[in-house]
C-alpha positions in Angstrom: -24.3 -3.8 40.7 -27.5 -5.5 38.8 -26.1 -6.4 35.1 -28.1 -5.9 31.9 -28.5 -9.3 29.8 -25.4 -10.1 27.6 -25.4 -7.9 24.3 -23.0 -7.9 21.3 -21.3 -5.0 20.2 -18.7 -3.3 18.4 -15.0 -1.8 19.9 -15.0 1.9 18.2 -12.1 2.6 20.3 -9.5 1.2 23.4 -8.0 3.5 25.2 -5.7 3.1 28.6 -7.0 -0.6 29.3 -10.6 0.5 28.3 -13.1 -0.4 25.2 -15.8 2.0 24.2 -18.1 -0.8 22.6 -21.3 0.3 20.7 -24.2 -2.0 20.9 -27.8 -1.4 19.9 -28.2 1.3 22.6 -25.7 2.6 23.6 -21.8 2.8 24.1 -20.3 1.4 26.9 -17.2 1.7 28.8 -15.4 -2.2 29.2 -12.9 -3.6 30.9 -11.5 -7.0 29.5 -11.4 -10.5 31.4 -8.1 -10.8 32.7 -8.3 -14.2 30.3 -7.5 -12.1 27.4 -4.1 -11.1 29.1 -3.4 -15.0 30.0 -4.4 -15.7 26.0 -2.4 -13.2 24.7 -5.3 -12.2 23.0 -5.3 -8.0 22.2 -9.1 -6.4 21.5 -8.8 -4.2 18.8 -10.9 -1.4 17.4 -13.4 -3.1 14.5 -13.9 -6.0 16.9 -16.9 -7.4 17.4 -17.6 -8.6 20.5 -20.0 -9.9 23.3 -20.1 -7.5 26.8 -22.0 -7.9 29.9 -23.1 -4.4 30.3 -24.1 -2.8 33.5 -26.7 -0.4 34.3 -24.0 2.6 35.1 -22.8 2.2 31.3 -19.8 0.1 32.4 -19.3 -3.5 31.2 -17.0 -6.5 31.0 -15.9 -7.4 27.6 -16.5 -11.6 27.5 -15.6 -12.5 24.3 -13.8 -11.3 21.0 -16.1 -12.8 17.6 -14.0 -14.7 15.3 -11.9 -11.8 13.0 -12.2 -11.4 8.8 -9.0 -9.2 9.0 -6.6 -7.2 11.0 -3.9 -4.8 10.7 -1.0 -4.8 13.2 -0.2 -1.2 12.7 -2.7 0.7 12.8 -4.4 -1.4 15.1 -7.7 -2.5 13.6 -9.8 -5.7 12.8 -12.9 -6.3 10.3 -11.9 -3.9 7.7 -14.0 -4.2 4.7 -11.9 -1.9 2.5 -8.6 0.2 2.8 -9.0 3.2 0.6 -5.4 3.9 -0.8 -5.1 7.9 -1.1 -2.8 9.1 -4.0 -2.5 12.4 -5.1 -1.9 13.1 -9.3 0.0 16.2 -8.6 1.9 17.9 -5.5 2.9 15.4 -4.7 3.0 13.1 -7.9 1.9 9.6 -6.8 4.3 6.5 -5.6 3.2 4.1 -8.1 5.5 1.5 -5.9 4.0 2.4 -2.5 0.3 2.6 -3.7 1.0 -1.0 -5.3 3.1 -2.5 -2.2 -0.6 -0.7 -0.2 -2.8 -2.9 -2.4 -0.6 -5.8 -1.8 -1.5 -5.6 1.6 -4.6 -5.3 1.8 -4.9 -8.2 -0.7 -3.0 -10.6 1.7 -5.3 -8.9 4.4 -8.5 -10.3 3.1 -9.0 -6.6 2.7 -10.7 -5.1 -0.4 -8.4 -2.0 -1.4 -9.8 0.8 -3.3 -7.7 3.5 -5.6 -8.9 7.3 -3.8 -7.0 9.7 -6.8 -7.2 13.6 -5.4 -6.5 16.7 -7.0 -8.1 16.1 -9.9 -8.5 19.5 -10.6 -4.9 20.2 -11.1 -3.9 17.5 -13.8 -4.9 14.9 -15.8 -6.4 11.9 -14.0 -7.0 9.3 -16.8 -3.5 7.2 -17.0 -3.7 7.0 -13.7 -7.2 5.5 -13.6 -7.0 3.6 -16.3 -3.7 1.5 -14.9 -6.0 0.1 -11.6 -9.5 0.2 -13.5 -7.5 -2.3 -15.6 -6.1 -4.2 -13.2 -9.6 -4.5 -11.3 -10.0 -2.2 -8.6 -12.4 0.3 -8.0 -10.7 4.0 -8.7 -12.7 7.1 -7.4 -11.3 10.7 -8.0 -11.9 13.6 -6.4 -10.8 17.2 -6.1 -10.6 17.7 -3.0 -12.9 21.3 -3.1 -16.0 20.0 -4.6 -18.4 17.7 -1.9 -19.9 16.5 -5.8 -16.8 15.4 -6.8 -16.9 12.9 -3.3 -20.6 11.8 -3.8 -19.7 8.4 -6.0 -17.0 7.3 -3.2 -19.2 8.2 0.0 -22.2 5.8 -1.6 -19.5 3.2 -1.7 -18.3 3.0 2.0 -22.3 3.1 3.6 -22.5 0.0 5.8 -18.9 -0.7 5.5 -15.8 -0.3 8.0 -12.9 1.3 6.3 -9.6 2.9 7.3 -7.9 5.4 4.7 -4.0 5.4 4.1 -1.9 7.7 2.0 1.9 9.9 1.4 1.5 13.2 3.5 0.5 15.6 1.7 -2.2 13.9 -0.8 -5.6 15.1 0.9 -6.8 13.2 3.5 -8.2 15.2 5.8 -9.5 17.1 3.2 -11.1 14.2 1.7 -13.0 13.0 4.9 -14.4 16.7 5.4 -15.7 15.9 1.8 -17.1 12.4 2.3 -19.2 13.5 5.9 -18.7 17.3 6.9 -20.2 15.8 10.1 -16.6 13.7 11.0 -15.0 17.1 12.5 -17.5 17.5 14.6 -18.0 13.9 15.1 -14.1 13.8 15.9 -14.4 15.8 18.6 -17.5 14.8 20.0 -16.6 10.9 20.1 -13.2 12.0 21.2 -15.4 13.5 24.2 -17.1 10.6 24.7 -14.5 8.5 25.0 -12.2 10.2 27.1 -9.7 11.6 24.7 -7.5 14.2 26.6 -8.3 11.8 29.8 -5.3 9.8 28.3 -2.7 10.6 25.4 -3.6 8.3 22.6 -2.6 7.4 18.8 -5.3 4.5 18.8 -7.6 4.0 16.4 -11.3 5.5 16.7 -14.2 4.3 14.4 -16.0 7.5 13.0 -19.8 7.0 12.4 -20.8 7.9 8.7 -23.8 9.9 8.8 -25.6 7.1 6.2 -23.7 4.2 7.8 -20.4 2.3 8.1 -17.8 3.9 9.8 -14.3 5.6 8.8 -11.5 4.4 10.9 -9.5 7.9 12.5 -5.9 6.6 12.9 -4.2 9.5 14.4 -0.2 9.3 14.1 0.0 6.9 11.6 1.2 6.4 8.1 1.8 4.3 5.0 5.0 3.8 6.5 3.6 2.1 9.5 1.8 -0.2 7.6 4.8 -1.1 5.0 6.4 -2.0 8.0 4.5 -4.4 10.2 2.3 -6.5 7.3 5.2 -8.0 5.7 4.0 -10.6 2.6 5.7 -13.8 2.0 7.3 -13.9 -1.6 5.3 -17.1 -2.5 1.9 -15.7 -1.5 3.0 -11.8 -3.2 1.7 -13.3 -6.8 -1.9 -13.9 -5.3 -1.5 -9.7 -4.3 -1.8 -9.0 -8.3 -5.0 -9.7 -9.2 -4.6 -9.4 -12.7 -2.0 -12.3 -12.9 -4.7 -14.5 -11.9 -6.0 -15.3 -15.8 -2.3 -16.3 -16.5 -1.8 -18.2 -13.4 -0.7 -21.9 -14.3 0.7 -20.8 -18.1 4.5 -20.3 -17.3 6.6 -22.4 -18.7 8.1 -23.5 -15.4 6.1 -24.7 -12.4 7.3 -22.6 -9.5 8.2 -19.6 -11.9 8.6 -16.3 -9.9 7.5 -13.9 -12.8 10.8 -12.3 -12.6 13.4 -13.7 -14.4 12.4 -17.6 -16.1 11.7 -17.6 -19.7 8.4 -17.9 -21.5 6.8 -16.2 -18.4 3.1 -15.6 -19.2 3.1 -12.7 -16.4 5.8 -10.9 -18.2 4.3 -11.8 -21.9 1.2 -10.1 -20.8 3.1 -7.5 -19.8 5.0 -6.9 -23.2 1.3 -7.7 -24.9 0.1 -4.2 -22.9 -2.6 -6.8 -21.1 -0.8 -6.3 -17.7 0.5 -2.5 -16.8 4.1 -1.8 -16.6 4.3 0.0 -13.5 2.7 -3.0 -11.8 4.9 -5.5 -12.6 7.5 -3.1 -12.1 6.2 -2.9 -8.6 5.8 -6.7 -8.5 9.4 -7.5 -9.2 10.8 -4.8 -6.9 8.5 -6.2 -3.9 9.2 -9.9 -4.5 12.9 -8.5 -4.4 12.5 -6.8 -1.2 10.6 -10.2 0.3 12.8 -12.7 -1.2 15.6 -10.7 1.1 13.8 -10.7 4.0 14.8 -13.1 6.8 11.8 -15.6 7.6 11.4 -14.7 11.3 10.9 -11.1 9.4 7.6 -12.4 7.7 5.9 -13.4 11.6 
């Protein structure tokens, strides 16, 4: 079969040994080189990648580009931002899991993003004003009102982003708000790509209707994600990016921020400069690492 010239694409989605890659005109059907299997080397959705297409919308996937980021569970590469979905109220939000959520998109090379829903049932400002502080960007929404959504939909065009959250805080909600076209998207890429051909939990990358694209991970959960990126105790203090200003002021070289004296993490936090609930969250995740086996951390 005559081949179209090599083109470069994107994986929106791999399903049964096949990857739906989107390039300038079209979407293609792929099979991998067998290479990949030899390398070890698993194509994820969010790759981008170079396919010679054929003219029957088939193609051979030839090479995976060099990756900013991925995540082992959900699946997904190149994410330019994991929005972190809490709710204020019903249920109240996990201070500890939305920090230990940061923390790992931090150590990801991933920017994280604060998504606070239900706005319109309580007070929103403590909230806020504990990862404004800290330096994160903090978008709240109600849930009901597409308005409410506009500030946070401007802010993911022309980037890749997967959404993460407790059950019961919104999400699918919040997508409807950010494109009412991703339901019908859903089930038309879902189509497309053979969904109901196979049973699937894999990830699918959902085109915004002003660009970028929302990553659809079916099945999974914060949990999933707690699980499978572990972070190394030594490199947790670089997940806190308000500790950097006081980085290099401890009295001790080496000092975990926990329990040394004349800490300047835990000064700044009896100074107010440094929330409490953070470095709560700090202390309870270098904890959790320090007990972790090393051949946990690979």
């Amino acid at each position: 079969m005559m081949a179209v010239a090599q083109q470069s694409g994107l994986i929106l989605q791999s399903i049964g040994g096949f990857y739906y890659v989107e390039t300038a005109d079209a979407v293609y059907e792929c099979k991998a080189r067998g290479a990949f299997r030899k390398e070890g080397v698993t194509p994820l959705s969010g790759d981008r990648v170079t396919i010679t297409a054929q003219a029957d919308g088939t193609g051979i996937l030839q090479e995976i580009l060099p990756r900013r980021n991925a995540l082992v569970r959900p699946p997904v590469a190149n994410l330019d931002c994991l929005a972190i979905v809490a709710s204020v109220t019903e249920p109240k939000p996990n201070l500890q899991l939305l920090d230990k959520l940061i923390a790992i998109a931090e150590d990801a090379a991933i920017e994280p993003i604060v998504v606070i829903t239900k706005s319109d049932l309580d007070e929103t400002e403590a909230l806020e004003t504990v990862y404004r502080t800290a330096g994160f960007p903090v978008f709240v929404v109600t849930n009901t009102d597409a308005a409410s959504a506009a500030a946070l939909t401007a802010f993911l065009q022309g980037k890749i982003t997967a959404f993460t959250g407790n059950s019961g805080v919104g999400k699918s909600s919040l997508l409807n708000l950010i494109d009412p076209a991703l339901c019908r998207e859903t089930g038309e890429i879902s189509k497309k790509l053979g969904r109901g051909r196979h049973t699937t939990r894999s990830v699918v990358l959902l085109p915004l209707s002003g660009g970028g694209y929302l990553a659809d991970t079916p099945g999974f959960s914060a949990l999933d994600i707690e699980r499978t990126q572990p972070i190394d105790k030594d490199a947790l203090f670089n997940c806190f990016r308000e500790f950097e200003p006081y980085f290099g002021k401890c009295r001790f070289t080496g000092c975990s921020h926990v329990h040394e004296p004349d800490c300047a993490i835990q000064k700044a936090v009896e100074a107010g400069e440094i929330a409490l609930s953070r470095y709560e969250s700090y202390v309870a995740l270098y904890s959790e690492a320090k007990e972790r086996k090393p051949w946990e951390n690979t």
